[in-house]
C-alpha positions in Angstrom: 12.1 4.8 23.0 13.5 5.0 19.5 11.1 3.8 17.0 12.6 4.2 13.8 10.5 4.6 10.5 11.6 4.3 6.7 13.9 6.8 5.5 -1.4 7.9 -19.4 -3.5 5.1 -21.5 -1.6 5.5 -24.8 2.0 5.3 -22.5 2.3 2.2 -21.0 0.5 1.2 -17.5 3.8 0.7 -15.5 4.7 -0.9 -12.6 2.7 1.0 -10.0 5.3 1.6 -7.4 4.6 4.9 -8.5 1.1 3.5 -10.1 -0.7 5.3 -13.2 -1.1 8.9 -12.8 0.8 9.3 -9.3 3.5 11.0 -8.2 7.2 9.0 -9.6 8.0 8.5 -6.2 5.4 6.8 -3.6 5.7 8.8 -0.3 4.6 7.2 2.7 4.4 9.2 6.6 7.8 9.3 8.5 10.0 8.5 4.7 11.7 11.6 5.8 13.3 11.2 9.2 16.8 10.4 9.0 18.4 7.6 10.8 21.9 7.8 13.0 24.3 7.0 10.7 25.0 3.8 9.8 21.9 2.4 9.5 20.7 0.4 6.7 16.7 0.5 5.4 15.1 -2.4 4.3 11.3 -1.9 2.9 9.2 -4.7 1.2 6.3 -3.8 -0.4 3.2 -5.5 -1.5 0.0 -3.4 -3.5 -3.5 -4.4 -5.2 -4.6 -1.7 -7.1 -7.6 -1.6 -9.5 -8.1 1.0 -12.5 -10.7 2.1 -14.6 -11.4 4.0 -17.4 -10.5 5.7 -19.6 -11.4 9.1 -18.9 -11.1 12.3 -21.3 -11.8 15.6 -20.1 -13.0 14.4 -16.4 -15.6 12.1 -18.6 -15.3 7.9 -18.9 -14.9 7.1 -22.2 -14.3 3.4 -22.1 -15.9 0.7 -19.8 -12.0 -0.5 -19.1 -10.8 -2.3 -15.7 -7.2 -3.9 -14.9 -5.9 -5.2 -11.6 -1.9 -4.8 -11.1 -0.9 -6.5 -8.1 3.3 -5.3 -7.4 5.6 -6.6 -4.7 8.7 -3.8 -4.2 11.9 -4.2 -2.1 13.5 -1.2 -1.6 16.8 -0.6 0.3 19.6 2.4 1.2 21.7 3.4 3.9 22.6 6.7 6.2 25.7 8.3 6.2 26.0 11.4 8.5 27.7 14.6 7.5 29.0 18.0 8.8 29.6 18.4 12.7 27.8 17.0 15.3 26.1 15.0 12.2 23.6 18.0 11.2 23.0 16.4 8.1 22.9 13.6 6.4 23.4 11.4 3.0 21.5 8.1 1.9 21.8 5.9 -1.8 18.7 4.1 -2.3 17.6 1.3 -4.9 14.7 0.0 -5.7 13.3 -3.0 -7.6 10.1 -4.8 -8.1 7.6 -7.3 -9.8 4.5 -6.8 -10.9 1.3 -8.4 -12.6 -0.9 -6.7 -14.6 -4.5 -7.9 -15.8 -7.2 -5.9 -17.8 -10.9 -6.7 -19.0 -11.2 -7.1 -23.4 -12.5 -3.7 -23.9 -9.0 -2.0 -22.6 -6.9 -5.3 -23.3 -8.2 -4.1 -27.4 -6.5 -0.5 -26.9 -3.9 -1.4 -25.3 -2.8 -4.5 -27.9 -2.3 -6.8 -24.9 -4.4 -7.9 -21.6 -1.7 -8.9 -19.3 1.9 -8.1 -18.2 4.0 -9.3 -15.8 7.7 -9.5 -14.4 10.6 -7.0 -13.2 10.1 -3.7 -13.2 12.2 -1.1 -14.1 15.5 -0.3 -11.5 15.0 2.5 -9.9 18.3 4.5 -7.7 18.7 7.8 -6.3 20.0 9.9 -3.2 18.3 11.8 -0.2 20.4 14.4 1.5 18.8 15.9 4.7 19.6 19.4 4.9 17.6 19.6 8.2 17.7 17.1 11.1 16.0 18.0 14.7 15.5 14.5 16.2 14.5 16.8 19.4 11.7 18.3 17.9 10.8 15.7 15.3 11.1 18.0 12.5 13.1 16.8 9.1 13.9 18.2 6.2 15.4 16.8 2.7 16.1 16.7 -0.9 15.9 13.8 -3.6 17.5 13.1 -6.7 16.2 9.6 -8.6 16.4 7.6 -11.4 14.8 5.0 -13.2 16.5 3.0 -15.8 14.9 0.3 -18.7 15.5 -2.6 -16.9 12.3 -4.3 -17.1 10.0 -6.7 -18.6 8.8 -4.2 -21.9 6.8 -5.8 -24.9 7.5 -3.9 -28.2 4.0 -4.9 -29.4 1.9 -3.7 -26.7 0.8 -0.8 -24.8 0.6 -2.8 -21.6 4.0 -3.4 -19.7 5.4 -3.4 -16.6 8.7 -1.5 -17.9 8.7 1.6 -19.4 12.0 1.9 -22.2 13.1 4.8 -21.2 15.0 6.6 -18.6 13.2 9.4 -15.9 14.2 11.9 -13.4 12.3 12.7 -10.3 13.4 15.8 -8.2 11.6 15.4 -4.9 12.0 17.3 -1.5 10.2 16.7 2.2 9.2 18.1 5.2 7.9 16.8 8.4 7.0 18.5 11.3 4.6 18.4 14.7 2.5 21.1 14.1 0.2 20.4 18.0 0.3 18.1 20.7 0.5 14.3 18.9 -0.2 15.7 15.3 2.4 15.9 12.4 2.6 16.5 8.8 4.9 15.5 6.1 4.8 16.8 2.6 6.5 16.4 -0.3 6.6 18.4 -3.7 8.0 16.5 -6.8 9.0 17.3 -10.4 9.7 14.6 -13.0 11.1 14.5 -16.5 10.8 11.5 -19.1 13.1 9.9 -21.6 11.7 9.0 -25.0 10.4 5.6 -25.0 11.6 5.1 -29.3 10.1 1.3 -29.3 6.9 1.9 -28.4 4.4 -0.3 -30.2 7.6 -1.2 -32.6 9.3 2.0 -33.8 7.1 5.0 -32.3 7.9 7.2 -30.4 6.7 8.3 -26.8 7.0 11.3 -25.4 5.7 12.5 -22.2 5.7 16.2 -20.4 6.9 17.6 -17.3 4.9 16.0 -14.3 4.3 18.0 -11.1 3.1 16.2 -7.8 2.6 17.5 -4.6 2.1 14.5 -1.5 0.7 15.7 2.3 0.0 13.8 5.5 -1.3 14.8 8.7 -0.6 11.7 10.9 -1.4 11.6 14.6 0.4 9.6 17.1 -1.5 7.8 19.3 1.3 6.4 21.0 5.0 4.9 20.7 3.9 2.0 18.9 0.4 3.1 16.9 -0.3 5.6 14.8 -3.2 7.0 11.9 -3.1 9.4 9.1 -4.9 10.6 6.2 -3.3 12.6 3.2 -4.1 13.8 -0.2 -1.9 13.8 -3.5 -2.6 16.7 -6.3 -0.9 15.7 -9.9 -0.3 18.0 -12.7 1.0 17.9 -16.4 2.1 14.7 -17.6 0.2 14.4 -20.9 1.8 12.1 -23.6 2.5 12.6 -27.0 3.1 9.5 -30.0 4.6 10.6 -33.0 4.7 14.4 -31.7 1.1 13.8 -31.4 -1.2 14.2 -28.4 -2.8 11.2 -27.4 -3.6 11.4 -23.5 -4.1 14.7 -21.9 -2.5 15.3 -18.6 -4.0 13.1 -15.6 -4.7 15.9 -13.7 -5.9 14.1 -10.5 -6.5 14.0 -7.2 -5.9 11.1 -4.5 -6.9 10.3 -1.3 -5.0 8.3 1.5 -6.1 6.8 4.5 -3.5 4.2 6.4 -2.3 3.3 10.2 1.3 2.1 11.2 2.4 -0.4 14.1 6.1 -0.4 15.5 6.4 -3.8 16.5 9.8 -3.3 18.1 11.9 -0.3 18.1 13.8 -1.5 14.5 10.2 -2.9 13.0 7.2 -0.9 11.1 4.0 -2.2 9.6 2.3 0.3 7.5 -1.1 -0.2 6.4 -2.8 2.3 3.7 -5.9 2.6 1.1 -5.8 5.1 -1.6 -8.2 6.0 -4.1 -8.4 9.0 -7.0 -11.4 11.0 -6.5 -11.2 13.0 -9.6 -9.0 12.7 -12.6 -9.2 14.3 -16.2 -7.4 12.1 -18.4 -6.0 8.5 -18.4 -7.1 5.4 -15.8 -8.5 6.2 -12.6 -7.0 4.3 -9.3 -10.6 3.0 -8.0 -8.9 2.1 -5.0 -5.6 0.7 -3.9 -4.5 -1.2 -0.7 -0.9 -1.7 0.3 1.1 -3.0 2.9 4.8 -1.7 3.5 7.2 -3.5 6.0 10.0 -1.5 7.4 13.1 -2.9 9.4 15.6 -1.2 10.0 19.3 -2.5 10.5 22.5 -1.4 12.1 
């Protein structure tokens, strides 16, 4: 039975697909297994995340909170390549909405206590350069982009869009490793645009990012399966002005999710993250999502 699975506080707080001090692009278990060819990915995407902070050197500075809750659709399709279809191409796009609520202590930093509305479009390209359906073991590179598209307030720090363009370089892997266990991990590198409107005519810059996603997932059979998995982020910090106003993040995540095949085209993944130590910015204080996968020929 086929089951098929899914292909800083000065900056702006931004739409949490990939949420505050995260890796650019959110990796769930099985995004790397390529599909026959022809098939087209649909993902939805809903999240409720809470922050606090802010933090300076591991310490909490300020007694802020927000809540950003985010529905995401995300969609591409698989193209086979070479002979016998060894490897493989997909586009992918991405869009979402998202709302954005803080408490007055870091609604007064941040020049505004709620945001809401599109985010920024996001589009890229996987190519597998590995593909072992036999075996169950994947392996790819990505290439995205996010473009200003969204909702972006000229007057405050808080908004959903970000006014600037970004560059992720990701890659995966995902392998059994014994009996019913797997893992999948991802490395990722990210560059950032200037944002030249932020809080009127300033300008933000932001450095290199690193992030490096793992899972180890255990199937418990066709239809259920559980995994935990960590996240490491590096570098990042932001600059206004050529100035230095958040270090980097430099923080650590935790995930902890199941996933339900409810027919051999259908997936249903369920996962709560949290940070469990961060240096700079607004710490996740826990996040829940819930993805839904189908998966269309």
């Amino acid at each position: 039975m086929r089951f098929p699975p899914r292909i800083g506080i000065a900056a702006s707080l931004w739409l949490v697909v990939a949420a505050a001090n995260a890796a650019v692009n959110d990796i769930y278990p099985t995004d790397f297994v390529a599909l026959p060819s022809g098939s087209v990915n649909v993902t939805v995407y809903g999240g409720h995340q809470k922050f606090t902070g802010r933090y300076a050197n591991g310490v909490r500075t300020e007694a802020g909170e927000a809540i950003a809750n985010q529905v995401v659709l995300r969609a591409s399709r698989v193209f086979a390549l070479g002979e016998n279809q060894q490897y493989a191409w997909a586009p992918v796009v991405a869009l979402g909405y998202a709302d954005i609520n803080t408490n007055s202590t870091l609604g007064t930093i941040l020049r505004g206590s709620n945001a809401s509305g599109m985010g920024d479009l996001r589009v890229g390209n996987a190519f597998w350069f590995h593909i072992d359906r036999a075996n169950r073991t994947y392996g790819l590179i990505g290439l995205f982009a996010g473009f200003p598209t969204g909702e972006y307030n000229t007057s405050s720090a808080l908004n959903v869009g970000e006014n600037r363009v970004r560059y992720v370089l990701s890659a995966g892997w995902m392998q059994p490793i014994a009996g019913k266990w797997l893992i999948d991990v991802a490395p990722e590198v990210a560059i950032y645009g200037e944002d030249d409107r932020y809080l009127g005519t300033r300008v933000r810059t932001q450095d290199t990012s690193y992030a490096l996603t793992s899972y180890l997932r255990y199937r418990q059979s066709d239809v259920l399966q559980f995994y935990g998995g960590a996240q490491i982020n590096r570098g990042g910090a932001t600059q206004v002005g050529g100035i230095q106003t958040t270090g980097a993040p430099d923080n650590t995540r935790l995930y902890l999710g199941t996933m339900l095949f409810t027919s051999p085209k259908q997936q249903w993944q369920l996962r709560y993250s949290k940070d469990v130590q961060i240096q700079n910015g607004l710490r996740s204080d826990g996040e829940i999502s819930l993805r839904y996968l189908i998966s269309l020929d």
